[in-house]
N, CA and C of each residue as an Amber inpcrd file, in Angstrom:
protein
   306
 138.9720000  93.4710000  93.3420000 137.5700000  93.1650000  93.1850000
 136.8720000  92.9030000  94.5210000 137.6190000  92.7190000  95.4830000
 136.9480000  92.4000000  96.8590000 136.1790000  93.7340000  97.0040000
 136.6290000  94.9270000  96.9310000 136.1270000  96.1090000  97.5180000
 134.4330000  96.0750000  96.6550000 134.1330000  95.4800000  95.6960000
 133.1690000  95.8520000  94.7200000 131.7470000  94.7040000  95.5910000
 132.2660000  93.5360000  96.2060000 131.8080000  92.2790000  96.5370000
 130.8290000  93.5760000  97.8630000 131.4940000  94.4250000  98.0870000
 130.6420000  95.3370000  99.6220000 130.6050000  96.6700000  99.0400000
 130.3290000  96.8850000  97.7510000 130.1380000  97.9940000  97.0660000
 128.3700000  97.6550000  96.9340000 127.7860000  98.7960000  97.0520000
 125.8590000  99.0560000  96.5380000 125.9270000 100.2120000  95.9190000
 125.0460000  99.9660000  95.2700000 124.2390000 100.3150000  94.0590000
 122.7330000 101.0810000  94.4840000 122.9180000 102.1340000  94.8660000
 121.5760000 102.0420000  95.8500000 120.7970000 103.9040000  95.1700000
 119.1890000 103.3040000  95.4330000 118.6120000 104.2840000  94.7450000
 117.1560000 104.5860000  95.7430000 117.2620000 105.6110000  95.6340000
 116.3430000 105.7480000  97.0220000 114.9750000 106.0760000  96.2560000
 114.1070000 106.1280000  96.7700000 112.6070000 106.4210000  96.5340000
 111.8130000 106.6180000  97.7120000 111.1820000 107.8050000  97.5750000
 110.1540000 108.1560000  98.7530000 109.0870000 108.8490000  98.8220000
 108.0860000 108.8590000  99.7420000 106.8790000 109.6600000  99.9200000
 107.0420000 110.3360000 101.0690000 106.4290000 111.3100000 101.4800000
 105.8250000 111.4250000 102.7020000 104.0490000 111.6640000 103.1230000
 104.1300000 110.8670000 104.0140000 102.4500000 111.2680000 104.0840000
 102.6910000 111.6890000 105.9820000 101.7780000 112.4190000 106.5390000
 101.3490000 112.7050000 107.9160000 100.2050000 111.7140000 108.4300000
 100.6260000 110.9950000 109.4440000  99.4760000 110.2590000 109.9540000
  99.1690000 110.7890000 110.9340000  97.7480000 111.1440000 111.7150000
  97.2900000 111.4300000 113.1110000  97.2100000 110.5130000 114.0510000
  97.5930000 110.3210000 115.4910000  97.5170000 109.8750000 116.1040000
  96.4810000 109.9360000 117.0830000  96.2500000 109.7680000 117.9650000
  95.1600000 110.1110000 118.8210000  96.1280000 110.9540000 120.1040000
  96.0200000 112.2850000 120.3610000  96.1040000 113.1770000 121.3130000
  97.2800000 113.4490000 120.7240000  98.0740000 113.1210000 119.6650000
  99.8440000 113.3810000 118.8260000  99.5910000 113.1660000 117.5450000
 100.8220000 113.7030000 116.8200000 100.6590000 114.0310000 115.1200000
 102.1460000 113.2430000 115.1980000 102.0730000 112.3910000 114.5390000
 103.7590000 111.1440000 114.3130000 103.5490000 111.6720000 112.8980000
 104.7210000 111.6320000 112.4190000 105.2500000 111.8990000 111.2420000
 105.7300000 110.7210000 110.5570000 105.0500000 110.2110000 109.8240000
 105.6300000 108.9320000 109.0520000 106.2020000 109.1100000 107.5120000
 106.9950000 108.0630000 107.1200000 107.8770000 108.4750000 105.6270000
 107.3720000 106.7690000 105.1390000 107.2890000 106.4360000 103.9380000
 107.4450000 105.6350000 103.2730000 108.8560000 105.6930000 102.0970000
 110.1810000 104.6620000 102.4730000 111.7170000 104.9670000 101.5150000
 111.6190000 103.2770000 101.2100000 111.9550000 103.5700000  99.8660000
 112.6820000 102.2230000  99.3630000 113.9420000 102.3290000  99.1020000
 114.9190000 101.4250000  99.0370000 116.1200000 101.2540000  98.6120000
 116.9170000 100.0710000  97.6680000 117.3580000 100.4450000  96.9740000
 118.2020000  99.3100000  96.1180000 119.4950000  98.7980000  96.8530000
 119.9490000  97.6630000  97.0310000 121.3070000  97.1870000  97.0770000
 121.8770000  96.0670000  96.4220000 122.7590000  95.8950000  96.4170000
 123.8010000  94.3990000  95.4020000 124.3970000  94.0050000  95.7860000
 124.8880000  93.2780000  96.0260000 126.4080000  93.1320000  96.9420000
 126.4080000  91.0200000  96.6580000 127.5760000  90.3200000  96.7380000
 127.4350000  88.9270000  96.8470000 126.8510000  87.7870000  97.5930000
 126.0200000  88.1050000  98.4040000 124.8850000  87.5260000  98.9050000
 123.6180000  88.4270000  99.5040000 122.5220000  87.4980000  99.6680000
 121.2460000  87.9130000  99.7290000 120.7540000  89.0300000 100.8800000
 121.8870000  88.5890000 102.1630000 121.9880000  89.0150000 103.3200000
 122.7060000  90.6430000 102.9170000 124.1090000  90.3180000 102.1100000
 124.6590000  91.4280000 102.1880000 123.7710000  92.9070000 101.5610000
 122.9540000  92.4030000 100.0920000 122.3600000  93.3990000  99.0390000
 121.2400000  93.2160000 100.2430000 120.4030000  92.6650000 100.9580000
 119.3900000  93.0980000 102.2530000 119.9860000  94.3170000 102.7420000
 121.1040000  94.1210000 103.4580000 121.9000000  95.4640000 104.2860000
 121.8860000  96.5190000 103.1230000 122.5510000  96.4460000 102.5640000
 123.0280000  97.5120000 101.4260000 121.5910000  98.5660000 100.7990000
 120.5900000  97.5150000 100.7040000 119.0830000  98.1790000 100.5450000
 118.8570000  98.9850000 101.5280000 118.6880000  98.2850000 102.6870000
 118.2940000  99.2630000 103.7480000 119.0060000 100.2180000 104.5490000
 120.0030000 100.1790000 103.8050000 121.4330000 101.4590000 104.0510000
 120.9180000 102.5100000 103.8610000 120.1860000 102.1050000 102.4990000
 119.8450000 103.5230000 101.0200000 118.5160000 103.6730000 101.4130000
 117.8640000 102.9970000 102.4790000 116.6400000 103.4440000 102.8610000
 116.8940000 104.6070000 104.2950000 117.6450000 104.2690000 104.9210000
 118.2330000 105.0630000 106.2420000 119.3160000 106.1820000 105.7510000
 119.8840000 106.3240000 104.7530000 120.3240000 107.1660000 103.9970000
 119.5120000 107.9730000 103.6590000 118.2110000 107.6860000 102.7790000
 117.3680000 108.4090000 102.4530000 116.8600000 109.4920000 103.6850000
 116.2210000 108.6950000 104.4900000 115.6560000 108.9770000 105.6560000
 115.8430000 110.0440000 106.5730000 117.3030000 109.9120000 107.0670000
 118.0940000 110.3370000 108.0810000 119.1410000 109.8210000 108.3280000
 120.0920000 111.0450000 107.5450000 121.6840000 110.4930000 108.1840000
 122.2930000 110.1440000 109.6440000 120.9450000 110.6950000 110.5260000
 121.6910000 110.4900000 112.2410000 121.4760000 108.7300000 112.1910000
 119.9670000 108.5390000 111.7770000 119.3270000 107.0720000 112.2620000
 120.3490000 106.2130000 111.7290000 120.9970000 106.5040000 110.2900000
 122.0040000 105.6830000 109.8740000 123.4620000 105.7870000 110.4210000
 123.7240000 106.4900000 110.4190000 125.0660000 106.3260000 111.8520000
 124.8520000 105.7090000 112.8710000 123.8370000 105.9540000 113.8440000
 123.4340000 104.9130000 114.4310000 123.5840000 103.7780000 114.4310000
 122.1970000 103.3280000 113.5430000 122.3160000 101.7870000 112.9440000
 123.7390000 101.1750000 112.5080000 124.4360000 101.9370000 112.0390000
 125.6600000 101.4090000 111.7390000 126.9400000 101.4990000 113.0130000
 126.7070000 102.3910000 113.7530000 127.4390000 102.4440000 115.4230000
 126.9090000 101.0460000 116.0620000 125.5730000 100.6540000 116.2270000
 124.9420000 100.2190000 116.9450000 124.6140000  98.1250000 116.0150000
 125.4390000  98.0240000 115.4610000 125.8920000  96.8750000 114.5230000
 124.8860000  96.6100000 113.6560000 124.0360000  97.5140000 112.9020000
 123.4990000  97.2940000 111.3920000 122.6180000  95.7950000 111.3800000
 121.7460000  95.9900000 112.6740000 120.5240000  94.7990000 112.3240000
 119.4480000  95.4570000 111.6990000 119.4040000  94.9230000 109.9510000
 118.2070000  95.1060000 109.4500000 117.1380000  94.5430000 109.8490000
 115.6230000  94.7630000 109.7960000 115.5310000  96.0000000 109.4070000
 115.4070000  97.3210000 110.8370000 115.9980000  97.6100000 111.3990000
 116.3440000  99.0360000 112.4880000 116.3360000 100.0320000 112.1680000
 116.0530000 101.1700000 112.6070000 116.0630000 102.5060000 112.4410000
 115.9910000 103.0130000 113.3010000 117.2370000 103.5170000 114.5180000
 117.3280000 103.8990000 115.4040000 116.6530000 105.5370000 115.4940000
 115.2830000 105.4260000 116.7860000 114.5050000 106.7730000 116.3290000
 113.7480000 106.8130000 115.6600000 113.0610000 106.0220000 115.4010000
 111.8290000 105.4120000 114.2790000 111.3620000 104.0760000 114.4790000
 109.7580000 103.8300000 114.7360000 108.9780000 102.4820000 114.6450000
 108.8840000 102.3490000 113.2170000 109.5630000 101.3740000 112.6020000
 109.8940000 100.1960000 111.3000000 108.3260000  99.5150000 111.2420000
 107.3050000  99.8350000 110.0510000 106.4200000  98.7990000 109.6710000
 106.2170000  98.5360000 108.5110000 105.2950000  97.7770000 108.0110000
 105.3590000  97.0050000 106.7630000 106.7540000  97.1590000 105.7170000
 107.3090000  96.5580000 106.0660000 109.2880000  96.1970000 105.7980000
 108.8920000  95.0480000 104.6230000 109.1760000  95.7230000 103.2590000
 108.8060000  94.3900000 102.3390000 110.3320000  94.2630000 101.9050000
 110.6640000  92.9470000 101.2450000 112.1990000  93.0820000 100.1850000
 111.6630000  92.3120000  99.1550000 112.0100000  92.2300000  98.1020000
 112.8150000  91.4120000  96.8070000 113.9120000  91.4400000  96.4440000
 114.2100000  90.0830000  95.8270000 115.4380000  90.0960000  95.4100000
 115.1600000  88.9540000  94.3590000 117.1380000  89.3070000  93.6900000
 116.8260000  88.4070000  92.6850000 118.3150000  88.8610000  91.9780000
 119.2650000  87.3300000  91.5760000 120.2340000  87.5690000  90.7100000
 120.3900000  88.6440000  89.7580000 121.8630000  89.0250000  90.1030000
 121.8480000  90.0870000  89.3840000 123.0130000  90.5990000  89.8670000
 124.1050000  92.0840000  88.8880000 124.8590000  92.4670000  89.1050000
 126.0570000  92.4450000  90.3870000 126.0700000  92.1790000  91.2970000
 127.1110000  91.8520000  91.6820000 127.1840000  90.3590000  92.5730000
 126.2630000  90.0170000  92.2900000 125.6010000  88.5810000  92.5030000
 124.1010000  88.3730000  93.2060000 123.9560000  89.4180000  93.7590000
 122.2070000  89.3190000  94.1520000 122.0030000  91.1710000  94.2720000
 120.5520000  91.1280000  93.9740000 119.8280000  92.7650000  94.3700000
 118.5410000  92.4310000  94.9160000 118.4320000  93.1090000  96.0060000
 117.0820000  93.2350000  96.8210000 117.0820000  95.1920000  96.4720000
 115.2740000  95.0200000  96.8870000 115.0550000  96.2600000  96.8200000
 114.1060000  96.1950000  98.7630000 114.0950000  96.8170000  99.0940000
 113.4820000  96.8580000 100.3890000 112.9310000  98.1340000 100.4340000
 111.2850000  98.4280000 101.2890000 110.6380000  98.9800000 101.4420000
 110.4030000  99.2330000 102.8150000 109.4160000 100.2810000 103.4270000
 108.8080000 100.0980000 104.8310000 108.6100000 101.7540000 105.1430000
 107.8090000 101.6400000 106.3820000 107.2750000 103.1100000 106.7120000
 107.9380000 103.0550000 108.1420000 108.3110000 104.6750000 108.0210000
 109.3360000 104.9670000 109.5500000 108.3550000 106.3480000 109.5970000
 108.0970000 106.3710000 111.3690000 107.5180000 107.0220000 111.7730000
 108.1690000 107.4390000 113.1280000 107.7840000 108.8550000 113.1730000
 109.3040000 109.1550000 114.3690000 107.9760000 109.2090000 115.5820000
């Protein structure tokens, strides 16, 4: 059962919209992610796994090479970063949100 305690549950959701910049065109994404795991901290990570999963598999190798401080996205400015959480299946679930723009 230990292996399940760092097991997620994770479900991605996304948009894309194009924002203009002034004299550049940045490409921004809006991803949410689900995670679970036995504390609040861990289902935090586990969410924003399934958000950098979603995203881009390089940024998440990264982040995870580079020791997995949420919320990061190596190769992307991170803004409005929301979470919830709340008891539940493997002892807590957050869902986490935010817009990455390369």
């Amino acid at each position: 059962m230990k292996g399940l305690a760092r097991a997620a549950v994770v479900l991605a959701l996304s948009s894309v919209t194009i924002a203009s910049a002034p004299g550049a065109e940045a490409a921004c994404i809006t991803k949410a992610g689900r995670g679970t795991a036995g504390s609040v901290d861990g289902a935090k990570f586990q969410a924003w796994e399934a958000v950098l999963q979603a995203t881009d598999w390089g940024s998440w190798a990264a982040f995870m090479a580079g020791g997995g401080k949420v919320p990061t996205a190596p190769g992307y400015k991170v803004s409005g970063v929301t979470s919830r959480c709340r008891p539940g299946e493997l002892g807590h679930v957050c869902v986490m949100q935010a817009r990455l723009c390369k």
